[in-house]
N, CA, C, O and CB atoms as a CASP TS submission, in Angstrom:
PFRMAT TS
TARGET T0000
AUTHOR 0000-0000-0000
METHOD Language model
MODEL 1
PARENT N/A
ATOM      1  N   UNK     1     104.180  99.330  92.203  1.00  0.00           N
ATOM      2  CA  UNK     1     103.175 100.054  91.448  1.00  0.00           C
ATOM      3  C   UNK     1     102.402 100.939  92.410  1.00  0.00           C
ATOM      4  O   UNK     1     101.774 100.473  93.361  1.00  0.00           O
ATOM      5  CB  UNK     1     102.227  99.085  90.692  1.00  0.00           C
ATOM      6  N   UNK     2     102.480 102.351  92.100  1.00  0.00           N
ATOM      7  CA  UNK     2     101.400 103.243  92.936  1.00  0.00           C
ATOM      8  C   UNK     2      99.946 103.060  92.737  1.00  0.00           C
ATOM      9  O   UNK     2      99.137 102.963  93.659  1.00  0.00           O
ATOM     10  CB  UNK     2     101.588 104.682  92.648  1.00  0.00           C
ATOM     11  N   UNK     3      99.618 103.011  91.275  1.00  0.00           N
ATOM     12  CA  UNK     3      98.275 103.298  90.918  1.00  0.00           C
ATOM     13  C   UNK     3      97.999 101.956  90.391  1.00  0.00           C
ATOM     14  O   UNK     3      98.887 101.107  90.304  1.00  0.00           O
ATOM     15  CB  UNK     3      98.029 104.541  89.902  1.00  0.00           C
ATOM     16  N   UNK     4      96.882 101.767  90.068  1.00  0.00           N
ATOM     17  CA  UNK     4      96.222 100.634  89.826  1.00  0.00           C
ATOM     18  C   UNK     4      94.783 100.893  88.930  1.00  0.00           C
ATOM     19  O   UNK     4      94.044 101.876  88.993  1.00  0.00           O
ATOM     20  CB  UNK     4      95.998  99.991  91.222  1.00  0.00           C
ATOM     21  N   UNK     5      94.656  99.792  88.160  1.00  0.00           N
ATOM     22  CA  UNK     5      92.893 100.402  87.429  1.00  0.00           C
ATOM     23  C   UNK     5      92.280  98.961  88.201  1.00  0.00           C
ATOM     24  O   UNK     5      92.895  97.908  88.367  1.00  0.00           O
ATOM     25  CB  UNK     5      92.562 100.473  84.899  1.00  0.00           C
ATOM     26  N   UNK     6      91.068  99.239  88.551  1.00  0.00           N
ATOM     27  CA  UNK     6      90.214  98.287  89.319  1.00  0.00           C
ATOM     28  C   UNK     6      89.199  97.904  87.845  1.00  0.00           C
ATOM     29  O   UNK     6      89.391  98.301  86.695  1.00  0.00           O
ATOM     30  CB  UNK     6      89.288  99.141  90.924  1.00  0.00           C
ATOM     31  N   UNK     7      88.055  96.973  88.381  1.00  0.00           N
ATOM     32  CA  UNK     7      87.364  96.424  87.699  1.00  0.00           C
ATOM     33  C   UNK     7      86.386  97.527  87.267  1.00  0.00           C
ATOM     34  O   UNK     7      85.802  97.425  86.188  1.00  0.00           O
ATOM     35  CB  UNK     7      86.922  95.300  88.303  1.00  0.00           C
ATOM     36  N   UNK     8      86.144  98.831  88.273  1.00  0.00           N
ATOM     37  CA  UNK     8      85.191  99.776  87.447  1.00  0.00           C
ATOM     38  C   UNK     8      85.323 100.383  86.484  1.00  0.00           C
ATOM     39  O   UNK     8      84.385 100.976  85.952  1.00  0.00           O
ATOM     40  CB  UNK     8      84.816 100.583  87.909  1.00  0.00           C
ATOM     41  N   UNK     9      86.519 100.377  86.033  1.00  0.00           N
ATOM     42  CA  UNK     9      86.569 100.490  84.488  1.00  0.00           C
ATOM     43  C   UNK     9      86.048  99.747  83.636  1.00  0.00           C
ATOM     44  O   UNK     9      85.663 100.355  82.638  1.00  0.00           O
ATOM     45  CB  UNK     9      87.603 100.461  84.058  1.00  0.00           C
ATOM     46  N   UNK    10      85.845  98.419  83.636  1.00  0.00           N
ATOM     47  CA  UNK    10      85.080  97.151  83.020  1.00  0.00           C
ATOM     48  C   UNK    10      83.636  98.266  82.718  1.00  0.00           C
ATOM     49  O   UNK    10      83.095  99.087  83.458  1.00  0.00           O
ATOM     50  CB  UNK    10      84.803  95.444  84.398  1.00  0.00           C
ATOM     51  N   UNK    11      83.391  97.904  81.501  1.00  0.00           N
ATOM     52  CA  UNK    11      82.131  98.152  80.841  1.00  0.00           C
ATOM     53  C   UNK    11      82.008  99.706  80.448  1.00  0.00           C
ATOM     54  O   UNK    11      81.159 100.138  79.669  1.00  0.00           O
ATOM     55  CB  UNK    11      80.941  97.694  81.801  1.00  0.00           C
ATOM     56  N   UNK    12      83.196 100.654  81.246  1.00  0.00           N
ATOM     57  CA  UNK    12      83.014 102.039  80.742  1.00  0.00           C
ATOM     58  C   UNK    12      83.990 102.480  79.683  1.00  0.00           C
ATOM     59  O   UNK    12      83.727 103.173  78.700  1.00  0.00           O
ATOM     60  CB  UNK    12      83.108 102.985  81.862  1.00  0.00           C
ATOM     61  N   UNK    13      85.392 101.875  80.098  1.00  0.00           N
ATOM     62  CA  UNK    13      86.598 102.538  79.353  1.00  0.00           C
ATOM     63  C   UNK    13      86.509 103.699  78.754  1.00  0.00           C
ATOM     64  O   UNK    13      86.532 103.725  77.524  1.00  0.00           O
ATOM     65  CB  UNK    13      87.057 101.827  78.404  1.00  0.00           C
ATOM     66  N   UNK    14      86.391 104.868  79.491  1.00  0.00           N
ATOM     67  CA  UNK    14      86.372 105.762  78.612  1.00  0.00           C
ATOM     68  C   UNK    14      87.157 106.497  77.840  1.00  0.00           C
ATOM     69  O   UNK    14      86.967 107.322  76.946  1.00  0.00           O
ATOM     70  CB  UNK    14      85.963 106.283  78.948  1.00  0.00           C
ATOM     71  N   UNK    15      88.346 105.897  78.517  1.00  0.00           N
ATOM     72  CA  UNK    15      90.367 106.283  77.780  1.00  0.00           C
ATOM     73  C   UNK    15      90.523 107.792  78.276  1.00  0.00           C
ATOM     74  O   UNK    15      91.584 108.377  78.060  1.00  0.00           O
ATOM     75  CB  UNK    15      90.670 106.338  75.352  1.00  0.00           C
ATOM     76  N   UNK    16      89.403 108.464  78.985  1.00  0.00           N
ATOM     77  CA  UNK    16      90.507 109.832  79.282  1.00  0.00           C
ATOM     78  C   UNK    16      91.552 109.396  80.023  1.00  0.00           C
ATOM     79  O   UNK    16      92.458 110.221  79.908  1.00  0.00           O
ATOM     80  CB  UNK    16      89.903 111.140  80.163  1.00  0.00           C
ATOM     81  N   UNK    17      91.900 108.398  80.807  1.00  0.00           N
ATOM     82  CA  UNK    17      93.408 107.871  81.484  1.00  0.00           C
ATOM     83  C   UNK    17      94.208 107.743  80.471  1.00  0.00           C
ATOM     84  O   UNK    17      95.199 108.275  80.970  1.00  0.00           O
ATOM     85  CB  UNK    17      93.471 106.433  82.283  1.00  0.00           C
ATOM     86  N   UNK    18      94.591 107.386  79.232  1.00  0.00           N
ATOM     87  CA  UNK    18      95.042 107.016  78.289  1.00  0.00           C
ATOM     88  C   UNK    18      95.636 108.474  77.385  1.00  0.00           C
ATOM     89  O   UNK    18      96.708 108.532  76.783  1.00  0.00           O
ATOM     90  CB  UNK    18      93.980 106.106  77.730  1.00  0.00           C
ATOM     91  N   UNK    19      94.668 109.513  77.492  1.00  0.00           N
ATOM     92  CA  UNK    19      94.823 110.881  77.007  1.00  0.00           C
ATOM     93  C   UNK    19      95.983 111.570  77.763  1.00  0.00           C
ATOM     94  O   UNK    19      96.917 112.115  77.174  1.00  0.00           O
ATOM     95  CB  UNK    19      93.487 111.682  77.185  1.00  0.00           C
ATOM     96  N   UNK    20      95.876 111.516  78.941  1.00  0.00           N
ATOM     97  CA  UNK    20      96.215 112.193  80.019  1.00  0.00           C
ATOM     98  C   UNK    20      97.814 111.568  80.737  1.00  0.00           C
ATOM     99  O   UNK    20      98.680 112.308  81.203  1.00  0.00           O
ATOM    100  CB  UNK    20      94.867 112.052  80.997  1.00  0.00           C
ATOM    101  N   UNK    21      97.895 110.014  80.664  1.00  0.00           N
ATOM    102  CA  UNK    21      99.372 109.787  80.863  1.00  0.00           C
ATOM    103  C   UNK    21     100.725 110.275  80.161  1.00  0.00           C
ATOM    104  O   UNK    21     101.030 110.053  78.989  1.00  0.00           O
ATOM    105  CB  UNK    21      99.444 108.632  80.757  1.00  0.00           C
ATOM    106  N   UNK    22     101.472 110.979  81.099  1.00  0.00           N
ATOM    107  CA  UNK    22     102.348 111.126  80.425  1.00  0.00           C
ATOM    108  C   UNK    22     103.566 109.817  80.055  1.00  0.00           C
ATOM    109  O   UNK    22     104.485 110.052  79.270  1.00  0.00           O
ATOM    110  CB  UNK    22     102.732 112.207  81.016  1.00  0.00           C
ATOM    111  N   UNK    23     103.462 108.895  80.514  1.00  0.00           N
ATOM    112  CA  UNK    23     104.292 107.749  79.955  1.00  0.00           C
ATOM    113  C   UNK    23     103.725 106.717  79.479  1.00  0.00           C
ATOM    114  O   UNK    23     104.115 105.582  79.753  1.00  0.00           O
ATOM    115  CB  UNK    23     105.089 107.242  80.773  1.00  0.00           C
ATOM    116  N   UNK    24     102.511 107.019  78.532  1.00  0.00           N
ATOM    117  CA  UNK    24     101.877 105.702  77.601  1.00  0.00           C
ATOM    118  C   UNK    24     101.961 104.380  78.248  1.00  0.00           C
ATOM    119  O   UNK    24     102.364 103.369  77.674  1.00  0.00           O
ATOM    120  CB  UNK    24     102.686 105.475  76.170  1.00  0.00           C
ATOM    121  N   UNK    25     101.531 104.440  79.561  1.00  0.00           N
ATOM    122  CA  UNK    25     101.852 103.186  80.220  1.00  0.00           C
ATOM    123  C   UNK    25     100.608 102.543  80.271  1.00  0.00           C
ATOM    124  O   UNK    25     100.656 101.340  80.016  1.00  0.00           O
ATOM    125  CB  UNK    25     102.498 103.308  81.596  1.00  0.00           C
ATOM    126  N   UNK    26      99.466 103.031  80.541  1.00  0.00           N
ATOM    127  CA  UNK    26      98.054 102.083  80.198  1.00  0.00           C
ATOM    128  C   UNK    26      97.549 101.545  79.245  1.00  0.00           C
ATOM    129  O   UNK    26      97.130 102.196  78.289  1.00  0.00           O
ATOM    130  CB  UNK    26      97.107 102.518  80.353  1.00  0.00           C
ATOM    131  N   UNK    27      97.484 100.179  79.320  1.00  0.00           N
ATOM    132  CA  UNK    27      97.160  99.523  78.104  1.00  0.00           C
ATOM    133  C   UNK    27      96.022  99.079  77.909  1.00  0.00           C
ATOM    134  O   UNK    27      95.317  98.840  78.889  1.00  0.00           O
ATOM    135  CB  UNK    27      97.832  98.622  77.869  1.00  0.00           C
ATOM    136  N   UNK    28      95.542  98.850  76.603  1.00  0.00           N
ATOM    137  CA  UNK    28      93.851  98.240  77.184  1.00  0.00           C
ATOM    138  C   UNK    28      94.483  96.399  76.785  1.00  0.00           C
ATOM    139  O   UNK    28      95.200  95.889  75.924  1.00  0.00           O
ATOM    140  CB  UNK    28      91.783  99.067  75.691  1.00  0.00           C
ATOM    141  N   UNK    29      93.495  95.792  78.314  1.00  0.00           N
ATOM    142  CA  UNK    29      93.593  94.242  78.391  1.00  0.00           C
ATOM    143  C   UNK    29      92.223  93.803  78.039  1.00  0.00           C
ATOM    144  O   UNK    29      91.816  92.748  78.526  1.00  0.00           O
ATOM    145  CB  UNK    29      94.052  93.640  79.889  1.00  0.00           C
ATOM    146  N   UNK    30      91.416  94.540  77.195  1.00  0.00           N
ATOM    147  CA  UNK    30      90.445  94.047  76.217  1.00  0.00           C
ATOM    148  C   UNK    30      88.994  94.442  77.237  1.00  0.00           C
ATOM    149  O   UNK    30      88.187  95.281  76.835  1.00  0.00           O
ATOM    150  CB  UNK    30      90.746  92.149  75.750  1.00  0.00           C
ATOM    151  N   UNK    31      88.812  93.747  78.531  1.00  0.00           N
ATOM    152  CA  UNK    31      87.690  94.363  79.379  1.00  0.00           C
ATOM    153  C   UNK    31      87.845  95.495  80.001  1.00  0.00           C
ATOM    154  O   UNK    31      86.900  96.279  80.078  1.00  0.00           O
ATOM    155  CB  UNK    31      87.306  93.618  80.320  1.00  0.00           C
ATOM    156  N   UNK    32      89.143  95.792  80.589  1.00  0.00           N
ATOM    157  CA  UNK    32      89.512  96.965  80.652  1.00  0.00           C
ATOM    158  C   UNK    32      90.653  97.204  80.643  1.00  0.00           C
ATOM    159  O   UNK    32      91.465  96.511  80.031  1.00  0.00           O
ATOM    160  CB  UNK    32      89.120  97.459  81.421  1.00  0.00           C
ATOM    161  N   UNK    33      91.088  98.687  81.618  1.00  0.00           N
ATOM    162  CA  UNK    33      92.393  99.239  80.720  1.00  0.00           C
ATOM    163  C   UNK    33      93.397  98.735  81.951  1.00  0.00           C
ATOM    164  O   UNK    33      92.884  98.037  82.825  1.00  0.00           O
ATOM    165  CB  UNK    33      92.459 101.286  80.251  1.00  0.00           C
ATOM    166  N   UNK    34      94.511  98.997  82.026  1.00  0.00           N
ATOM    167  CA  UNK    34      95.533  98.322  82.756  1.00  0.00           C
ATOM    168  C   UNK    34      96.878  99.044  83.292  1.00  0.00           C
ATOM    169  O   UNK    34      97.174  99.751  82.329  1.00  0.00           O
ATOM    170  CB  UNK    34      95.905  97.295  81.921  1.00  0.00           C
ATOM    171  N   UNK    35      97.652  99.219  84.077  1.00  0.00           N
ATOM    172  CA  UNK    35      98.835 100.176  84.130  1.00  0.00           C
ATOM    173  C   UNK    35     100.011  98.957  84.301  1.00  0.00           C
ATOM    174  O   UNK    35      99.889  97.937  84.978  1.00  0.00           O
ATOM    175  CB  UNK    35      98.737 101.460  85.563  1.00  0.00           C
ATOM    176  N   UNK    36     101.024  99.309  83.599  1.00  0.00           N
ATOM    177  CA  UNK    36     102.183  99.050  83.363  1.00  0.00           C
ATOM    178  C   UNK    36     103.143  99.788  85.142  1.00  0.00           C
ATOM    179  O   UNK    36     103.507 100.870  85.604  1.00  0.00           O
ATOM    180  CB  UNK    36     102.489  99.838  81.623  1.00  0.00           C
ATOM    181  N   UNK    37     103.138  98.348  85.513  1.00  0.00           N
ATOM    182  CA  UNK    37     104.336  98.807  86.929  1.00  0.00           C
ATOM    183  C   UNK    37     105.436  99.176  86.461  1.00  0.00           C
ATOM    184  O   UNK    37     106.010  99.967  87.210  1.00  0.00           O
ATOM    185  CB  UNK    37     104.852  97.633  88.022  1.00  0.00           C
ATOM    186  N   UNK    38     105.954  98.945  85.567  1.00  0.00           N
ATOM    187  CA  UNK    38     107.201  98.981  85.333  1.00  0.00           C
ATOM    188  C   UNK    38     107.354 100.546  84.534  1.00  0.00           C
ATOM    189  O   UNK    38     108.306 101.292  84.760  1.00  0.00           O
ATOM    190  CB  UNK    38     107.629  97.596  84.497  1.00  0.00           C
ATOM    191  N   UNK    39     106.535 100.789  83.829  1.00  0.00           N
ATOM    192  CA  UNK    39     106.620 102.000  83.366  1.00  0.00           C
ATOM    193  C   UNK    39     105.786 103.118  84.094  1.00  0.00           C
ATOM    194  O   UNK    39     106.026 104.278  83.761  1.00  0.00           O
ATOM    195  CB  UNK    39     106.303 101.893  82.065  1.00  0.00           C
ATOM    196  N   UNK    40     104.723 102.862  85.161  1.00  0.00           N
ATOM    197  CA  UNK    40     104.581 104.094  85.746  1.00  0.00           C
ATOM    198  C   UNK    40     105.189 104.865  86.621  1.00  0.00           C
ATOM    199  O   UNK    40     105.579 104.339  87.663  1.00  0.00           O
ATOM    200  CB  UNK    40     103.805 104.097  86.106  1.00  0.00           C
ATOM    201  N   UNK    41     105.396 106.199  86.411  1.00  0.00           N
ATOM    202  CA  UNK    41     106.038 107.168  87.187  1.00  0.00           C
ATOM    203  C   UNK    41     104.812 108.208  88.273  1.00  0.00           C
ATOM    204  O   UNK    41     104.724 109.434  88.209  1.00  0.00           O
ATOM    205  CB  UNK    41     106.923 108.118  85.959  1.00  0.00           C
ATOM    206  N   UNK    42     103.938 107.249  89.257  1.00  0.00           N
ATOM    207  CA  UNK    42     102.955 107.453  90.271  1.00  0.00           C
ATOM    208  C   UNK    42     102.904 109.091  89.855  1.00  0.00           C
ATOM    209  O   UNK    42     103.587 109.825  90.568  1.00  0.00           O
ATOM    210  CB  UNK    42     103.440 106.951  92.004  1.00  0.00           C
ATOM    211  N   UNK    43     102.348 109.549  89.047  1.00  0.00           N
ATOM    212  CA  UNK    43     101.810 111.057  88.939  1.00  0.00           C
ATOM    213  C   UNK    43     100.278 110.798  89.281  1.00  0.00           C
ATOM    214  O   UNK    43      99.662 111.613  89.968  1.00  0.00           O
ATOM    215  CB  UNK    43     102.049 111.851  87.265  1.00  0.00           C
ATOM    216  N   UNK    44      99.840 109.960  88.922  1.00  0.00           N
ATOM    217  CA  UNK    44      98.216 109.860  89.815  1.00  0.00           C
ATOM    218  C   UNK    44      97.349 111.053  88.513  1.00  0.00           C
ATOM    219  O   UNK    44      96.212 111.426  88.805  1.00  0.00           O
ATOM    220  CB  UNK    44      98.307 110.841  92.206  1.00  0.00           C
ATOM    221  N   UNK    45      97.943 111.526  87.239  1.00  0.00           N
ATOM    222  CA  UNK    45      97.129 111.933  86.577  1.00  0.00           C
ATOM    223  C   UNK    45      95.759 111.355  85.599  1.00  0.00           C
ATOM    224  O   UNK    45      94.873 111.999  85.038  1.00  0.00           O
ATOM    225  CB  UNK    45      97.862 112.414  86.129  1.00  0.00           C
ATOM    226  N   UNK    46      95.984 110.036  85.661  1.00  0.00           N
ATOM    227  CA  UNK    46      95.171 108.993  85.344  1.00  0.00           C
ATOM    228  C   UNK    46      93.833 109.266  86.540  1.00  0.00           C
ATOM    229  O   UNK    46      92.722 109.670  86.197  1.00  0.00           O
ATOM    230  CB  UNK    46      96.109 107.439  85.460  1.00  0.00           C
ATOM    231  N   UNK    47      94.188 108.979  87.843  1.00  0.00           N
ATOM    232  CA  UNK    47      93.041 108.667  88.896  1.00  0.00           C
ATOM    233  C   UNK    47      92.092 109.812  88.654  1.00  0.00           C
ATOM    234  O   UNK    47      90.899 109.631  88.894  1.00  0.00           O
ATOM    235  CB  UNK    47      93.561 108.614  90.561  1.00  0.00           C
ATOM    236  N   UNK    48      92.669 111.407  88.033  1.00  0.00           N
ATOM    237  CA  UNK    48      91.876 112.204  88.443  1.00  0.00           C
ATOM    238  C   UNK    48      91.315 112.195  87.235  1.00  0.00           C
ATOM    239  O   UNK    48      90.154 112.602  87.268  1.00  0.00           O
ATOM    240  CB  UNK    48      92.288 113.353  89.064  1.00  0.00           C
ATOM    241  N   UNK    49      91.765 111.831  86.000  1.00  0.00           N
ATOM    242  CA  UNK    49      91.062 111.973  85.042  1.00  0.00           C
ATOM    243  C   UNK    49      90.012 111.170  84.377  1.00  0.00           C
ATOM    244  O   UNK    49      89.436 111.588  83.373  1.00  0.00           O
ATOM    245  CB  UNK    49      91.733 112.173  84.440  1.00  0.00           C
ATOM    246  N   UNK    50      89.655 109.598  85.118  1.00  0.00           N
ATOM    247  CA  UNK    50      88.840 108.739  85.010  1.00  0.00           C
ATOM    248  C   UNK    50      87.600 109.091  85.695  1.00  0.00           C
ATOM    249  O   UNK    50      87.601 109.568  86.829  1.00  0.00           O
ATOM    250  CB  UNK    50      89.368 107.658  85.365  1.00  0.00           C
ATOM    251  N   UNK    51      86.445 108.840  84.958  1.00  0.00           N
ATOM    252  CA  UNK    51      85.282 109.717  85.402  1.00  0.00           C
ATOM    253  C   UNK    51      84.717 108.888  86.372  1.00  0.00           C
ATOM    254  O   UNK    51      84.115 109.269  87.376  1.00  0.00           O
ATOM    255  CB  UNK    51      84.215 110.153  84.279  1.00  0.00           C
ATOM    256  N   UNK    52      84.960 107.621  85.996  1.00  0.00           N
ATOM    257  CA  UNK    52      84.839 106.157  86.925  1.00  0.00           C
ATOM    258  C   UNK    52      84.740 106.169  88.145  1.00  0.00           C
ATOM    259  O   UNK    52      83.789 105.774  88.819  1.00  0.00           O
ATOM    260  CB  UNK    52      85.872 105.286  86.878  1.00  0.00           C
ATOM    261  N   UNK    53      86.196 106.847  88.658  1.00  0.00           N
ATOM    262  CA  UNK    53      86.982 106.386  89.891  1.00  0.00           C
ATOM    263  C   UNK    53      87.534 105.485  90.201  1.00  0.00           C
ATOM    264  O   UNK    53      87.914 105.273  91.353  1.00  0.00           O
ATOM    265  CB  UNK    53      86.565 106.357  90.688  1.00  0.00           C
ATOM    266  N   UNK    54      87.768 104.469  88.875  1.00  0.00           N
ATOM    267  CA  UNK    54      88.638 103.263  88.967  1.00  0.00           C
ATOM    268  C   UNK    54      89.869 102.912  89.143  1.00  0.00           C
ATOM    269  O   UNK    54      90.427 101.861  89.455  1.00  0.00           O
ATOM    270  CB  UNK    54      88.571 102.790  88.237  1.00  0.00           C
ATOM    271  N   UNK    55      90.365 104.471  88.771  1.00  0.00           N
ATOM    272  CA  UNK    55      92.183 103.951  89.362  1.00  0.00           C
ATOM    273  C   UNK    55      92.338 104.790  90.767  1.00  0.00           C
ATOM    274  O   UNK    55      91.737 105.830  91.036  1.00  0.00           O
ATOM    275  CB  UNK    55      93.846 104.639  88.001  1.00  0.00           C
ATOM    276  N   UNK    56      93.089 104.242  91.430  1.00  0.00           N
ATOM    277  CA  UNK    56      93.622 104.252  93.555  1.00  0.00           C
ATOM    278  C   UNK    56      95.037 104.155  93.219  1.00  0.00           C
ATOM    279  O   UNK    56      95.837 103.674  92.417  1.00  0.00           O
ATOM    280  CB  UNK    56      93.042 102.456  94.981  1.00  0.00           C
ATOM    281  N   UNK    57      94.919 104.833  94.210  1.00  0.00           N
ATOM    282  CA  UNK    57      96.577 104.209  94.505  1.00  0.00           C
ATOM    283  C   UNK    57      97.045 102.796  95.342  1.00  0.00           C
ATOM    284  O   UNK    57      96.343 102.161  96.129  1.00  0.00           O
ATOM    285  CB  UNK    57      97.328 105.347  95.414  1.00  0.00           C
ATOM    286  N   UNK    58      98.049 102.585  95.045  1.00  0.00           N
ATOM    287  CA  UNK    58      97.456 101.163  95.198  1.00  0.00           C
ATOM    288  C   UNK    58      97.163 100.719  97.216  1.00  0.00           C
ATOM    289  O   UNK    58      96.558  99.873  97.875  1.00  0.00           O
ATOM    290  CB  UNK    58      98.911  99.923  94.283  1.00  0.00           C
ATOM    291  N   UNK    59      98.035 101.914  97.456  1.00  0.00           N
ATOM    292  CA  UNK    59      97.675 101.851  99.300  1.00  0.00           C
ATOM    293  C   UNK    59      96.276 102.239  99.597  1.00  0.00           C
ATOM    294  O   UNK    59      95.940 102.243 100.782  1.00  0.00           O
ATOM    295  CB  UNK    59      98.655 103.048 100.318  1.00  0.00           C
ATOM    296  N   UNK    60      95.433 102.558  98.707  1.00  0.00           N
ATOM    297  CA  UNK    60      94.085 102.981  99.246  1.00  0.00           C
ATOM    298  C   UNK    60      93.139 102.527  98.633  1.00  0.00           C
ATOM    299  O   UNK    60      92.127 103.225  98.570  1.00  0.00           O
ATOM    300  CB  UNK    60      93.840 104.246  99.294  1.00  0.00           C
ATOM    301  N   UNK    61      93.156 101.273  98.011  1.00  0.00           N
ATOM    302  CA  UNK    61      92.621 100.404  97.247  1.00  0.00           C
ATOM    303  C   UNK    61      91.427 100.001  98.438  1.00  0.00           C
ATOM    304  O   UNK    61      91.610  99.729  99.625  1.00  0.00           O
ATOM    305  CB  UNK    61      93.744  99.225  96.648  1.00  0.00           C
ATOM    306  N   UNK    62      90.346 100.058  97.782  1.00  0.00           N
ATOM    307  CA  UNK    62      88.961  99.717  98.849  1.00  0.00           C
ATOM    308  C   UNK    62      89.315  98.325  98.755  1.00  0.00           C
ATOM    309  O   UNK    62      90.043  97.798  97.914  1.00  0.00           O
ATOM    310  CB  UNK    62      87.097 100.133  98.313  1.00  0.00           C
ATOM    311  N   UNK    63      88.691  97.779  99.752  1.00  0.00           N
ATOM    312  CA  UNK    63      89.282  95.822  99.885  1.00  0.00           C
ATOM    313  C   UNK    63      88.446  94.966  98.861  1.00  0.00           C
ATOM    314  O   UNK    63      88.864  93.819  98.705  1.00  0.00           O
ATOM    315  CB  UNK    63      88.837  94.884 101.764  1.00  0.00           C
ATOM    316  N   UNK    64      87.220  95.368  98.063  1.00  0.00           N
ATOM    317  CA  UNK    64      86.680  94.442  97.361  1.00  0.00           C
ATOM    318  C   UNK    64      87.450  94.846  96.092  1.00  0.00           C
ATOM    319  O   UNK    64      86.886  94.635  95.018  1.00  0.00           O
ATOM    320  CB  UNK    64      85.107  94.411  97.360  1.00  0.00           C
ATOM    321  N   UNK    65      88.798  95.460  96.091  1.00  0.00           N
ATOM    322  CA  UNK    65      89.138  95.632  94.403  1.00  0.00           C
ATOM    323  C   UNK    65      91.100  94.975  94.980  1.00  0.00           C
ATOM    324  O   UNK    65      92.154  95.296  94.431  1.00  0.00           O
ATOM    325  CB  UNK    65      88.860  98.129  93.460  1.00  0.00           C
ATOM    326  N   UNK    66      90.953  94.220  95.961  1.00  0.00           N
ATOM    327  CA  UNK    66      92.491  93.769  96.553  1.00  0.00           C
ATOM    328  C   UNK    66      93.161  93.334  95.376  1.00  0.00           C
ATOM    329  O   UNK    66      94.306  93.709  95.124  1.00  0.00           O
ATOM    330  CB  UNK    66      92.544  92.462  97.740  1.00  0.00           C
ATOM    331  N   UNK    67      92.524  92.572  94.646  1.00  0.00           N
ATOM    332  CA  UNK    67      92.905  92.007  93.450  1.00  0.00           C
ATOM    333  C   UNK    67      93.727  92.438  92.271  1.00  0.00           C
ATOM    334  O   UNK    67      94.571  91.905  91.551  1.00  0.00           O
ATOM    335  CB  UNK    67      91.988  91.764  93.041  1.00  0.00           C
ATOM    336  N   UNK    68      93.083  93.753  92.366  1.00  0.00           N
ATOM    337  CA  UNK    68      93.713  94.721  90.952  1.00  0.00           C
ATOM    338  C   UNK    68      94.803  94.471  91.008  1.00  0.00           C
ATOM    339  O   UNK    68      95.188  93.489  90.375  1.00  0.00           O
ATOM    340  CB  UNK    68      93.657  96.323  90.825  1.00  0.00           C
ATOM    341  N   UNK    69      95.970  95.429  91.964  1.00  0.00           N
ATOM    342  CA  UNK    69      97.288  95.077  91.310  1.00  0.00           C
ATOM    343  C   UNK    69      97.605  93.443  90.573  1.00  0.00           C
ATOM    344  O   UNK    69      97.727  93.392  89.349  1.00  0.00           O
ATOM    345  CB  UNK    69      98.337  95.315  92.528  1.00  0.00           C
ATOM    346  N   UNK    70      97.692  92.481  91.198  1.00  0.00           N
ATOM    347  CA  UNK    70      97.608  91.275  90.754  1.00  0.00           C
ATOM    348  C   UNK    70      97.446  91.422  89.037  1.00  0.00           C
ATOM    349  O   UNK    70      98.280  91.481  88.133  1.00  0.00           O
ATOM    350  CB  UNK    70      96.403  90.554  91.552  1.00  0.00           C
ATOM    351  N   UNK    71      96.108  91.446  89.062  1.00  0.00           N
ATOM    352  CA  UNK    71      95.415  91.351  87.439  1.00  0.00           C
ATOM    353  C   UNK    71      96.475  92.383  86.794  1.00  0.00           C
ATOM    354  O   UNK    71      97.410  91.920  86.140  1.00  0.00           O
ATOM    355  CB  UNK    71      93.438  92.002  87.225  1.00  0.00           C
ATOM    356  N   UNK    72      96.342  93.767  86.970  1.00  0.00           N
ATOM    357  CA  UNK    72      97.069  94.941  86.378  1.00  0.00           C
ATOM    358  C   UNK    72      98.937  94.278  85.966  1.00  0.00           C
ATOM    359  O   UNK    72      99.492  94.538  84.898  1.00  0.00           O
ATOM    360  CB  UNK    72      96.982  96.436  87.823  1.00  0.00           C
ATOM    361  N   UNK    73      99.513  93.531  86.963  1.00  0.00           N
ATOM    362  CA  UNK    73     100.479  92.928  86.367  1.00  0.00           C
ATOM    363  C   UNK    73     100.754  91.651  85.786  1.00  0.00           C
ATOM    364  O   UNK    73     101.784  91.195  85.289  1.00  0.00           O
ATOM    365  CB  UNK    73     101.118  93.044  86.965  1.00  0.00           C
ATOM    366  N   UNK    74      99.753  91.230  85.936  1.00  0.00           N
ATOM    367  CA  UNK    74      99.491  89.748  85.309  1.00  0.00           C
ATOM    368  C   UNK    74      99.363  89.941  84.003  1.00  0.00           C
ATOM    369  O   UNK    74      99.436  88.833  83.471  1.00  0.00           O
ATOM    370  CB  UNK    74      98.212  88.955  85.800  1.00  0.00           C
ATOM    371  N   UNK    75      99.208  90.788  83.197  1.00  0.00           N
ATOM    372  CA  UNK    75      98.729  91.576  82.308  1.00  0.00           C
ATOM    373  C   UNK    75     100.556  91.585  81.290  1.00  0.00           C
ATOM    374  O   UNK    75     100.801  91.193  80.149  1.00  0.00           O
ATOM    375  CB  UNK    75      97.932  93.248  83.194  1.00  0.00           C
ATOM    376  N   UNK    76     101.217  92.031  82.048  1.00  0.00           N
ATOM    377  CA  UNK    76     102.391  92.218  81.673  1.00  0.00           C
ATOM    378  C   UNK    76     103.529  91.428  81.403  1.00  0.00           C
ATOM    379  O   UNK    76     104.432  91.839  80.674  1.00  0.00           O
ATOM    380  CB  UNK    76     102.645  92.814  82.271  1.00  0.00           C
ATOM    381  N   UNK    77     103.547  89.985  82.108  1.00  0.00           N
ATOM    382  CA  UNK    77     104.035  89.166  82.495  1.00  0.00           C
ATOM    383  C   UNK    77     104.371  87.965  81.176  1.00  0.00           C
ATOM    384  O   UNK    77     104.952  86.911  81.433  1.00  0.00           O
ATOM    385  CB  UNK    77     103.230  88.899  83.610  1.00  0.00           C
TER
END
């Protein structure tokens, strides 16, 4: 998985990531929204379009959000 949604999406969701994917791969996991590894194709058009800043890629993930991928595919499983 390239991209990832972190926990700062929690409490905002604002779904422009959701507008903006071209492979319907983010799902909402109820607190927040989520990316599908298996179906993303790393275009990173999600990261720029979250007003948040909650989705990274997943190599540049700040260390207090290490977790995300984890959760983001736990999600799927």
């Amino acid at each position: 998985m390239a991209y990832v949604i972190t926990s700062l999406c929690a409490g905002t969701r604002d779904g422009a990531c959701l507008q903006v994917c071209p492979k319907d791969c983010i799902h909402d996991a109820g607190a927040q929204f989520v990316i599908d590894p298996e179906e993303c194709i790393d275009c990173g058009a999600c990261a720029v379009a979250c007003p948040v800043g909650a989705v990274f890629d997943e190599a540049d993930l700040p260390a207090e959000h290490r977790a995300a991928p984890d959760l983001n595919r736990a999600f799927f499983r």
